[in-house]
SEMARKE-952829 format. One line per 3 residues: number of its first residue (from 1); their letters; for each residue z, y, x of N, C-alpha, C, O, CB. Coordinates in pm, 1 decimal. Glycine has a CB too. Layout:
// residues N
NUM) A) Z,Y,X,Z,Y,X,Z,Y,X,Z,Y,X,Z,Y,X | ...
***
This chain:
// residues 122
1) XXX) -2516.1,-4688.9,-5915.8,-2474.9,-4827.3,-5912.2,-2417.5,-4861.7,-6048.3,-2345.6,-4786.4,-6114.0,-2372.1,-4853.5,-5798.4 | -2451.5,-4967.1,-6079.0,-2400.0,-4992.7,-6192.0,-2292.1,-5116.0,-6230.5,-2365.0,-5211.6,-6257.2,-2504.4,-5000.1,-6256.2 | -2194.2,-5145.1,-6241.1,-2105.2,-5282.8,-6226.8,-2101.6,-5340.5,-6397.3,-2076.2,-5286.9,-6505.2,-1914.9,-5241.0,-6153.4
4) XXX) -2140.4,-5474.0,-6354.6,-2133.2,-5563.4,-6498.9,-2042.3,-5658.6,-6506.0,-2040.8,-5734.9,-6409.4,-2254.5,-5638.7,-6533.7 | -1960.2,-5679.6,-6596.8,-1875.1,-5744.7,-6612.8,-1892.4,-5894.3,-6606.6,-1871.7,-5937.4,-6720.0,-1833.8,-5702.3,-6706.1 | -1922.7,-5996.4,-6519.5,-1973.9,-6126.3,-6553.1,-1932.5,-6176.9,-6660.0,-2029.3,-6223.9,-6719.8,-1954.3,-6212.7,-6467.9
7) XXX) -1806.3,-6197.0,-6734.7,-1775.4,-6245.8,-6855.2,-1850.1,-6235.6,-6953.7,-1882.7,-6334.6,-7019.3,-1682.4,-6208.8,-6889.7 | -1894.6,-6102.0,-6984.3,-1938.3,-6067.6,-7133.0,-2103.2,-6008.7,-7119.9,-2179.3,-6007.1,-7216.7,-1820.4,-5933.8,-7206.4 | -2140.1,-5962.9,-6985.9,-2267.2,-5961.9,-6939.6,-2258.1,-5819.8,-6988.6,-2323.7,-5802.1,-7091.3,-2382.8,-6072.0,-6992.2
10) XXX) -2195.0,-5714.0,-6943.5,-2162.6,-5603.1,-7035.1,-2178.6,-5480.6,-6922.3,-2111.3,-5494.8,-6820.2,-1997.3,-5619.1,-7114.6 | -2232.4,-5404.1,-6929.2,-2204.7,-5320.7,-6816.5,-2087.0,-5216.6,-6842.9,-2092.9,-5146.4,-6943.9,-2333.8,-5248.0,-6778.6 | -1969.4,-5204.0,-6745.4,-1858.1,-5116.1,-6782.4,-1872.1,-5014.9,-6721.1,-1849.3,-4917.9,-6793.4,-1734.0,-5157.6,-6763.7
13) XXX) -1902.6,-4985.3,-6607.9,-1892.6,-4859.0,-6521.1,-2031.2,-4813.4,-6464.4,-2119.2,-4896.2,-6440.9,-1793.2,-4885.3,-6397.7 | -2046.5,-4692.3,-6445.1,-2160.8,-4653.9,-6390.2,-2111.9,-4572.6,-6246.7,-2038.8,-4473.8,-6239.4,-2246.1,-4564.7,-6501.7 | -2172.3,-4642.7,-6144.5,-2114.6,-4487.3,-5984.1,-2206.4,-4425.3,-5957.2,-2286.6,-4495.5,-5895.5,-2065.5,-4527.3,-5803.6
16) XXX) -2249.3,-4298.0,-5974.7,-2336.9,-4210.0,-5913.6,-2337.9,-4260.3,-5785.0,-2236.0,-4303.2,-5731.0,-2302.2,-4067.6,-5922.1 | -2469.1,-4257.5,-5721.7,-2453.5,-4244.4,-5569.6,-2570.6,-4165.2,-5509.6,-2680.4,-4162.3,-5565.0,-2447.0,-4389.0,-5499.5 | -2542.7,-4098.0,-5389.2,-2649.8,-3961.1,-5319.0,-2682.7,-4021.3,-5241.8,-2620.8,-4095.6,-5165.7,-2606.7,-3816.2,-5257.1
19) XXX) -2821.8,-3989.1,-5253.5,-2922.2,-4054.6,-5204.4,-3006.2,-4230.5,-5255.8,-2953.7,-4288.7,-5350.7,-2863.8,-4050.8,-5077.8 | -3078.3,-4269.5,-5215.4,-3141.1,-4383.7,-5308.6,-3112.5,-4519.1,-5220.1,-3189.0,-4559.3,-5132.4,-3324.8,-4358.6,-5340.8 | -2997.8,-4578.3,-5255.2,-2962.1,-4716.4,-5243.8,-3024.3,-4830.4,-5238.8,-3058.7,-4893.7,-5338.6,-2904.6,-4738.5,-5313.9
22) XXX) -3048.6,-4874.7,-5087.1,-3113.7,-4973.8,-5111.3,-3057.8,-5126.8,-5072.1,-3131.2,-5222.9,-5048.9,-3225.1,-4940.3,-5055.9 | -2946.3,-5127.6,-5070.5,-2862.7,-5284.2,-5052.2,-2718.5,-5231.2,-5055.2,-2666.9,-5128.4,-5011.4,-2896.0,-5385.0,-4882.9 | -2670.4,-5340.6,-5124.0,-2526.3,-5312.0,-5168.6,-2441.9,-5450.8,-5106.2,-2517.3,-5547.5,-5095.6,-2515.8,-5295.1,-5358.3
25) XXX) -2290.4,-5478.9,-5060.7,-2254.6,-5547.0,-5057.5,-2128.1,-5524.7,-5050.7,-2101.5,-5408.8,-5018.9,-2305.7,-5596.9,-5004.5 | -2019.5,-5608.6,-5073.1,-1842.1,-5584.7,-5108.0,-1757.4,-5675.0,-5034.2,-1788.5,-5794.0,-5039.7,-1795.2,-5615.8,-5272.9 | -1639.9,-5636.9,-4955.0,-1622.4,-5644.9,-4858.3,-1506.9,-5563.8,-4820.6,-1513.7,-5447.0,-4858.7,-1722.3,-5632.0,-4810.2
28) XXX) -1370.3,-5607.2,-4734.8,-1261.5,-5570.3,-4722.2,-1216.1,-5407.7,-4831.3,-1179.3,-5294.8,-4798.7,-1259.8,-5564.7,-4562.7 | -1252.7,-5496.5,-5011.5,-1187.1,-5391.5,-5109.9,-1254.7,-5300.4,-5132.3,-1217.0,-5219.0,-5216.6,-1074.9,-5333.8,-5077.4 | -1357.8,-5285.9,-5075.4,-1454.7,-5182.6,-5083.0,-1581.1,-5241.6,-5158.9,-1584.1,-5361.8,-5185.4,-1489.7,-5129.2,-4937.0
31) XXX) -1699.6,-5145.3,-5198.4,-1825.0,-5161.5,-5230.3,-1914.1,-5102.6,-5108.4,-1875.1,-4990.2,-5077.0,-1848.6,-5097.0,-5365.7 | -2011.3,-5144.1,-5040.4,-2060.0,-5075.2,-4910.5,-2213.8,-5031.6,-4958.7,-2286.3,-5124.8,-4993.2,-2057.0,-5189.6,-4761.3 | -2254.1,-4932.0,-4962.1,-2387.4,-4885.3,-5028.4,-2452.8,-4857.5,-4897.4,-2411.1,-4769.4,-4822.1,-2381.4,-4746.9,-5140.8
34) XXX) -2585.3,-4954.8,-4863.0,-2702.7,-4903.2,-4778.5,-2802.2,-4757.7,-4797.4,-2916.9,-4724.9,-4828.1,-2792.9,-5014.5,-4789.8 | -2772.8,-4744.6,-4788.1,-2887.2,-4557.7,-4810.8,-2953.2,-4598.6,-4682.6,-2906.9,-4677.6,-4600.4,-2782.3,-4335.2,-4793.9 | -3087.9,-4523.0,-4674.9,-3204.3,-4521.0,-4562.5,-3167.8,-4500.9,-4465.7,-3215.0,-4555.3,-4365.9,-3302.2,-4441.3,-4565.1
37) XXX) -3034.1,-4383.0,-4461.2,-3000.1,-4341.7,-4302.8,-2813.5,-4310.1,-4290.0,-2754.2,-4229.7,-4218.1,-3107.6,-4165.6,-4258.3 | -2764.8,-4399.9,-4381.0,-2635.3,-4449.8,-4350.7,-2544.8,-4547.7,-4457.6,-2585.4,-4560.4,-4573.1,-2562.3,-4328.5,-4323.4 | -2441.8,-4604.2,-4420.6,-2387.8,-4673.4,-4544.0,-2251.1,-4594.3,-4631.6,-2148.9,-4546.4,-4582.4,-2338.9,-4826.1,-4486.7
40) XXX) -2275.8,-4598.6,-4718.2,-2144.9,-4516.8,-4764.1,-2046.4,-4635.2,-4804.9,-2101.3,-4745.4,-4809.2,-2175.0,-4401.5,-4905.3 | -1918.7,-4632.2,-4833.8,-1830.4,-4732.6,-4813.8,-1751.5,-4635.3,-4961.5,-1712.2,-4521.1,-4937.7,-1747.8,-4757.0,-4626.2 | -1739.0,-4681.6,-5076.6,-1712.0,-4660.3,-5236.9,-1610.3,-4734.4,-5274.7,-1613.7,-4856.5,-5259.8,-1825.5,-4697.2,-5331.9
43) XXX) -1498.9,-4667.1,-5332.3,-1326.9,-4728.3,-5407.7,-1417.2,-4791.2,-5510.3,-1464.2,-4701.6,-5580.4,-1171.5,-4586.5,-5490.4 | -1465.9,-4927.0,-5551.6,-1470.9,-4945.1,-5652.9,-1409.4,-4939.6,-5809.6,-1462.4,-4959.1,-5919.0,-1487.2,-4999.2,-5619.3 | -1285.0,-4907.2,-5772.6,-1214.7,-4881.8,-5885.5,-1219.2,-4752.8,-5952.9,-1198.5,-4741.6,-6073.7,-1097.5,-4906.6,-5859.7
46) XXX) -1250.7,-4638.2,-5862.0,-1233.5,-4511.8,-5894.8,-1389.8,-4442.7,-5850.3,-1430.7,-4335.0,-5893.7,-1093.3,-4452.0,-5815.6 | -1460.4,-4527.6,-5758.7,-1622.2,-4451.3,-5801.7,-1621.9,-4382.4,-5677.3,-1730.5,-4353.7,-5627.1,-1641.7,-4328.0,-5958.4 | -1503.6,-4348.0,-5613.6,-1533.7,-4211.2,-5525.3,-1614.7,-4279.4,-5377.2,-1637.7,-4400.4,-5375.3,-1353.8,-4112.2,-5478.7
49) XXX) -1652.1,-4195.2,-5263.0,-1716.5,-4213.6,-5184.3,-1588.9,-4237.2,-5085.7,-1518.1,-4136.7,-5091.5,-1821.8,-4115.7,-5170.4 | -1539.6,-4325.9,-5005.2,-1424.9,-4292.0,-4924.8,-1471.7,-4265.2,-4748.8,-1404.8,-4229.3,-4652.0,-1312.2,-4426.8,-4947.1 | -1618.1,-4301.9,-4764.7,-1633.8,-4243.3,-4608.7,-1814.0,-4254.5,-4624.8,-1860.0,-4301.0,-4729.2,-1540.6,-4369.1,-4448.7
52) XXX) -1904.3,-4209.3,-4515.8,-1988.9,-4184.1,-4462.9,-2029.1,-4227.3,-4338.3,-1990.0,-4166.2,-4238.9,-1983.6,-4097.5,-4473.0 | -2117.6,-4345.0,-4326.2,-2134.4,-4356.9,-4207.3,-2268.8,-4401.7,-4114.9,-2319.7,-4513.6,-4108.6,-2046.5,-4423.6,-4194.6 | -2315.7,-4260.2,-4035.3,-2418.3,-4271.3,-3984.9,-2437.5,-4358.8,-3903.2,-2334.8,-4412.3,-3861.5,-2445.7,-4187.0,-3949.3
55) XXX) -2553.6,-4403.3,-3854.1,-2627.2,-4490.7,-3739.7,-2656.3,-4604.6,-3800.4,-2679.0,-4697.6,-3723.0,-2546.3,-4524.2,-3607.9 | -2664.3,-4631.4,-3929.9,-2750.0,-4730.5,-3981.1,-2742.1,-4735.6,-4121.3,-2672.9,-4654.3,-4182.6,-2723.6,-4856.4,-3927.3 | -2802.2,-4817.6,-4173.8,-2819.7,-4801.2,-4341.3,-2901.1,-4943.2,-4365.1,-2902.8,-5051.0,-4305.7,-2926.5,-4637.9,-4401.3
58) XXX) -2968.2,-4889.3,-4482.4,-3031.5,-4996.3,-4517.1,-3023.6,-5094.7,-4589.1,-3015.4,-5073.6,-4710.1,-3046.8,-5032.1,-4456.6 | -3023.3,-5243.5,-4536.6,-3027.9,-5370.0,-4540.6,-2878.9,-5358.8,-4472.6,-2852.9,-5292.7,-4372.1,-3161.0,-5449.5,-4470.2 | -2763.5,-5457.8,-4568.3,-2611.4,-5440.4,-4491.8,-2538.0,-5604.8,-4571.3,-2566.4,-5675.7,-4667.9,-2499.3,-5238.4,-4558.5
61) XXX) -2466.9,-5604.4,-4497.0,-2363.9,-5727.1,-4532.2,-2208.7,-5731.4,-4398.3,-2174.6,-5696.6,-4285.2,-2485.9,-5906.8,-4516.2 | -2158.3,-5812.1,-4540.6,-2038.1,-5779.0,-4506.4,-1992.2,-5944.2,-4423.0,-1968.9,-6039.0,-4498.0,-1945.7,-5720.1,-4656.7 | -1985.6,-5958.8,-4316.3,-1948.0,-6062.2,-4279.6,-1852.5,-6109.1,-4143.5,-1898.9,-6073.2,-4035.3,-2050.3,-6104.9,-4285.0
64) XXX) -1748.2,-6171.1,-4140.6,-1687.6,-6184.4,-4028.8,-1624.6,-6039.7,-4043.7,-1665.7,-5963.5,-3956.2,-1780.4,-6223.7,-3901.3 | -1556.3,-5996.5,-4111.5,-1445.6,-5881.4,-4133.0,-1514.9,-5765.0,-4052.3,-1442.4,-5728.1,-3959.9,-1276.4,-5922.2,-4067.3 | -1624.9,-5701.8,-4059.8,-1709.6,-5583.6,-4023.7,-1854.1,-5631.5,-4141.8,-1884.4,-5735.4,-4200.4,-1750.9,-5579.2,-3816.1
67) XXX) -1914.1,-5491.4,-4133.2,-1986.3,-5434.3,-4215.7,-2117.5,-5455.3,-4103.2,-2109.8,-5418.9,-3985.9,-1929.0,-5280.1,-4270.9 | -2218.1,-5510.3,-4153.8,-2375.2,-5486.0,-4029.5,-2470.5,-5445.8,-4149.1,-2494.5,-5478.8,-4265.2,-2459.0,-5672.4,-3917.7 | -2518.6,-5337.4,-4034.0,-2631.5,-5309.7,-4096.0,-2731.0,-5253.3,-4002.1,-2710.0,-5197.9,-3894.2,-2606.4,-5226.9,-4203.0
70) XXX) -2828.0,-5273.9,-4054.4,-2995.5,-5248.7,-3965.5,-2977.8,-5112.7,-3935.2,-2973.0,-5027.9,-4024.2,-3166.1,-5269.1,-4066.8 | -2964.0,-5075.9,-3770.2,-2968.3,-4983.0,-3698.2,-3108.4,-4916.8,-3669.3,-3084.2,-4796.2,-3663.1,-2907.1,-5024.0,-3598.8 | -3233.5,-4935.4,-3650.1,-3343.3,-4969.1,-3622.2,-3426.3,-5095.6,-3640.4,-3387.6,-5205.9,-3679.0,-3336.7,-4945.0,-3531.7
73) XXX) -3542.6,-5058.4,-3606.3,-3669.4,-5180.5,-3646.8,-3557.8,-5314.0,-3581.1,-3507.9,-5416.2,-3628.0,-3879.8,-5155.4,-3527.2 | -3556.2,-5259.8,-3479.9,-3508.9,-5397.9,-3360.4,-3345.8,-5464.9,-3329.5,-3327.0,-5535.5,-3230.4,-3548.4,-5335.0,-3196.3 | -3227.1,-5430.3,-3433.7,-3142.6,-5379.6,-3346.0,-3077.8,-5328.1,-3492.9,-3140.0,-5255.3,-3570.3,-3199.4,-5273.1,-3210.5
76) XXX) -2883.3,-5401.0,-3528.1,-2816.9,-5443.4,-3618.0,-2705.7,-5353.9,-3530.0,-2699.0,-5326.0,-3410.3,-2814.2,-5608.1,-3654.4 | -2622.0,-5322.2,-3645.6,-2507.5,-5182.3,-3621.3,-2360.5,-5263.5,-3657.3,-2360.8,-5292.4,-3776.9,-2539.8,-5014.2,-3761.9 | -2257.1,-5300.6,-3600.3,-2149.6,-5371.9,-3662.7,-2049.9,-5247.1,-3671.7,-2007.8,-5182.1,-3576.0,-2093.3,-5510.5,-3573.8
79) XXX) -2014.0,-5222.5,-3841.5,-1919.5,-5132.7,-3877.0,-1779.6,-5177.1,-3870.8,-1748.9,-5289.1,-3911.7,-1947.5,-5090.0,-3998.3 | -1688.9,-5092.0,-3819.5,-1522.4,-5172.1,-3835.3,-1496.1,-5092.1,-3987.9,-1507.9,-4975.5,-4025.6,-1363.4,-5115.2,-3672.0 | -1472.6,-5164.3,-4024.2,-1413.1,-5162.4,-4191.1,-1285.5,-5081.9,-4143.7,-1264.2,-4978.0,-4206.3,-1369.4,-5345.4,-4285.0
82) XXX) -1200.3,-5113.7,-4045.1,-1058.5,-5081.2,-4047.1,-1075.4,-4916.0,-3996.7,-978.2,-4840.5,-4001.3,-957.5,-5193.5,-3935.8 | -1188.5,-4877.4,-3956.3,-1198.1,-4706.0,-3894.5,-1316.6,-4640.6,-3973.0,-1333.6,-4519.1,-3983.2,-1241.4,-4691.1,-3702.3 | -1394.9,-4736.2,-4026.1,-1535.1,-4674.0,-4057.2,-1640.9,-4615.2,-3929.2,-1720.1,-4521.6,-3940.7,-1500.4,-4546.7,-4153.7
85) XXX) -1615.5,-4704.1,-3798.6,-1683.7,-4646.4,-3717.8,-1791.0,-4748.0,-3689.7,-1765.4,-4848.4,-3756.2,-1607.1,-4598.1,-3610.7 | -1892.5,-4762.5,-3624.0,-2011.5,-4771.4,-3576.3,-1924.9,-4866.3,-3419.5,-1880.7,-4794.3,-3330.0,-2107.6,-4592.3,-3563.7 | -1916.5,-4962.8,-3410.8,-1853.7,-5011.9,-3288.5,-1935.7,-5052.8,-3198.2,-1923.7,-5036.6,-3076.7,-1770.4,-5109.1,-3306.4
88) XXX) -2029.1,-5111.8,-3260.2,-2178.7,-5188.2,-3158.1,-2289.0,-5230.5,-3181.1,-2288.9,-5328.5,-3255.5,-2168.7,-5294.4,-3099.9 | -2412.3,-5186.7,-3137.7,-2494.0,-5213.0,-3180.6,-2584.2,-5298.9,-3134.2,-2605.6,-5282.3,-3014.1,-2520.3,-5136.8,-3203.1 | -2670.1,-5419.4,-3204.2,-2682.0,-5538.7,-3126.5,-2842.7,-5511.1,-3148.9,-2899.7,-5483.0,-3254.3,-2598.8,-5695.6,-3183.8
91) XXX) -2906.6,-5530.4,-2996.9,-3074.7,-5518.3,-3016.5,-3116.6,-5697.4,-2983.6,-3097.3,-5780.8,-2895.1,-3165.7,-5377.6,-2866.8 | -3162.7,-5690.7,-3075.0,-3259.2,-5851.3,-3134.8,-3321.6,-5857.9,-2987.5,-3314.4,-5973.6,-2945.9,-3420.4,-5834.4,-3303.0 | -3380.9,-5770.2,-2895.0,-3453.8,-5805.7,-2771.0,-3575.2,-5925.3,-2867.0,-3562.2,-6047.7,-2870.7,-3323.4,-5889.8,-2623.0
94) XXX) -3698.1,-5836.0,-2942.5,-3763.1,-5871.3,-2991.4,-3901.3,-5826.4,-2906.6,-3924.8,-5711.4,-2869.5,-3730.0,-5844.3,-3110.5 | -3985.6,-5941.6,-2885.0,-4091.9,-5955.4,-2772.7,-4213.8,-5811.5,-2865.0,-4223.2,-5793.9,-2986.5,-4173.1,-6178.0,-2758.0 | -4258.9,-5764.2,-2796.8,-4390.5,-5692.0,-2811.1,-4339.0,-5608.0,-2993.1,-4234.6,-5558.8,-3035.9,-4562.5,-5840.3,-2807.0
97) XXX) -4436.2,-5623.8,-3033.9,-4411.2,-5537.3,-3168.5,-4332.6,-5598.5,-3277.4,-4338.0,-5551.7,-3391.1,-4542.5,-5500.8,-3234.6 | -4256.2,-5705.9,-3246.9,-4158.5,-5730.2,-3339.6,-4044.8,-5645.1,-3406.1,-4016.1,-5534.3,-3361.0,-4109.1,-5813.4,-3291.7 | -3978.9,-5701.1,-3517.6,-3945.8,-5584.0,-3623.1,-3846.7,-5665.8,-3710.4,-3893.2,-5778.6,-3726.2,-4090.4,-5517.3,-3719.3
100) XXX) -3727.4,-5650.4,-3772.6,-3659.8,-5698.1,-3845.0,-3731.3,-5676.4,-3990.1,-3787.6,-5575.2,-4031.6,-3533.3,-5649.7,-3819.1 | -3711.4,-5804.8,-4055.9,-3759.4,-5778.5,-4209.1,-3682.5,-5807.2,-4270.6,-3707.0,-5744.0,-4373.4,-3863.2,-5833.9,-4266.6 | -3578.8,-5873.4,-4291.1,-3463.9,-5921.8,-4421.4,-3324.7,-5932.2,-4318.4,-3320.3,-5933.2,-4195.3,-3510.8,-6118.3,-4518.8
103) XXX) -3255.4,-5936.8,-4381.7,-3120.3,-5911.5,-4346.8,-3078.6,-5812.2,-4300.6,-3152.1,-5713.5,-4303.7,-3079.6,-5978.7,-4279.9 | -2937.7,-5801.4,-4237.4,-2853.0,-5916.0,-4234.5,-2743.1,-6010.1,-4296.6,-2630.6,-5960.5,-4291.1,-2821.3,-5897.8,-4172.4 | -2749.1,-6115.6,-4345.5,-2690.3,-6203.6,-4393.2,-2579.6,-6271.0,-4307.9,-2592.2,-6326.3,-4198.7,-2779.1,-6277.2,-4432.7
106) XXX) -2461.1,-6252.2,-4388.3,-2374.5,-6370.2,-4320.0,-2228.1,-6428.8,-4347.7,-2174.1,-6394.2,-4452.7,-2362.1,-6333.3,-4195.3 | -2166.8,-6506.7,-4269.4,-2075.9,-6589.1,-4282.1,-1948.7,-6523.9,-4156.4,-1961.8,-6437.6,-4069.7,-2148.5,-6747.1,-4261.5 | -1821.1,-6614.8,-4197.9,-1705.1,-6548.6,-4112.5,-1795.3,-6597.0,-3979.5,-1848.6,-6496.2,-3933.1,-1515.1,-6619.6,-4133.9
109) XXX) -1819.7,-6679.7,-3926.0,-1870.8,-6730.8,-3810.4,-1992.4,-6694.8,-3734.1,-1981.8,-6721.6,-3614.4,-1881.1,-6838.6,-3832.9 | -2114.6,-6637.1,-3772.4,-2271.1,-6589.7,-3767.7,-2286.9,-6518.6,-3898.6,-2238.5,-6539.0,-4010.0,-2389.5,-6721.1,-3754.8 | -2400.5,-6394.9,-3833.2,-2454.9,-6320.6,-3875.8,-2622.8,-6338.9,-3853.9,-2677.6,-6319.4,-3745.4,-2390.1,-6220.0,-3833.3
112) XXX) -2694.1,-6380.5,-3978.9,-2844.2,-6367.1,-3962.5,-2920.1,-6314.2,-4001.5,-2907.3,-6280.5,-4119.2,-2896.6,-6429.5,-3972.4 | -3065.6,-6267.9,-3916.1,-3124.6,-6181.3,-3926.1,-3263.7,-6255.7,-3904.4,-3301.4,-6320.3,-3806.6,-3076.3,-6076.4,-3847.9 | -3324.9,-6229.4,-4017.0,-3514.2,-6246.8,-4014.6,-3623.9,-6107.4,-3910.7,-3647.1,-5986.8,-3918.4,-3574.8,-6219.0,-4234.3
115) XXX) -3660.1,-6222.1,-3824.1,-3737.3,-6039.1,-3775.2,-3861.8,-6148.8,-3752.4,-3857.4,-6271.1,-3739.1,-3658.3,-5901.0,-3577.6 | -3973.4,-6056.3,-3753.4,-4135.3,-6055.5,-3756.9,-4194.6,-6059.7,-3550.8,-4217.3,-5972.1,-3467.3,-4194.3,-5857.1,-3866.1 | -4196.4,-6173.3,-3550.5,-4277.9,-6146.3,-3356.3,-4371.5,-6185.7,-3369.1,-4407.9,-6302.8,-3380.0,-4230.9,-6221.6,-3205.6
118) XXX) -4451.4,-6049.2,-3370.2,-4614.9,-6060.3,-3330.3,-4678.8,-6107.4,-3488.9,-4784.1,-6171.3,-3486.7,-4652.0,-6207.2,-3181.1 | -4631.4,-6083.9,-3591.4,-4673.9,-6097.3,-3722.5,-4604.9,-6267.1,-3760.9,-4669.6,-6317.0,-3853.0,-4862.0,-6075.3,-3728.7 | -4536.9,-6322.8,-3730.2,-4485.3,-6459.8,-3760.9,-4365.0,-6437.5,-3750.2,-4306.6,-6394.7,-3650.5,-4525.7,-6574.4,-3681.4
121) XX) -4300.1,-6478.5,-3900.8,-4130.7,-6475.6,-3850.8,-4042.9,-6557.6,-3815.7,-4059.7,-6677.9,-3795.9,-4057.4,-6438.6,-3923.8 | -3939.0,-6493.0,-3805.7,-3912.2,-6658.2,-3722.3,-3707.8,-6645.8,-3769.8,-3631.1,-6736.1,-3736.6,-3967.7,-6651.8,-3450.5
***
């Protein structure tokens, strides 16, 4: 990961991270790193890893004071920031071969999620 200074367009810090990152988002003081098969939750100030947490990865955002991230094709994982645990996991109840493709995105109020039914998204 790499952090740039918006002021000066400068990059100051570099964070190693294990495994290959694929969505990042920041959120109760933390930096939250998506990996394929969990999110790691990073001191931005000091780089270190401060927790590990399986049952989802991915695609993540920080919204409404918990962490979501894509649990499966079908089906979004809400992290408590305050334990680092996995509290609930919400299935889209997506008809026939539908599939999440983007998100999740969101606000203190809703959390949204793009998923694919039957090849049309909706």
């Amino acid at each position: 990961m790499t952090r740039i200074d918006p002021a000066t367009n400068e990059v100051i810090e570099r964070i190693p991270v294990d495994g290959l990152p694929q969505w990042v988002a920041i959120g109760d003081g933390s930096l939250w790193i998506g990996l394929p098969v969990a999110v790691q939750r990073v001191d931005p100030e000091t780089g270190q890893v401060i927790a590990e947490i399986r049952g989802a990865g991915g695609r993540l955002a920080f919204a409404g004071g918990s962490v979501w991230a894509v649990a499966s094709a079908t089906s979004i994982a809400r992290i408590d920031s305050s334990t680092n645990d996995v509290v609930a996991t919400v299935s889209l109840d997506l008809p026939g071969d539908g599939y999440i493709i983007a998100g999740p995105v969101g606000t203190a109020g809703a959390v949204w999620v793009i998923a694919a039914l039957d090849g049309d998204a909706s």
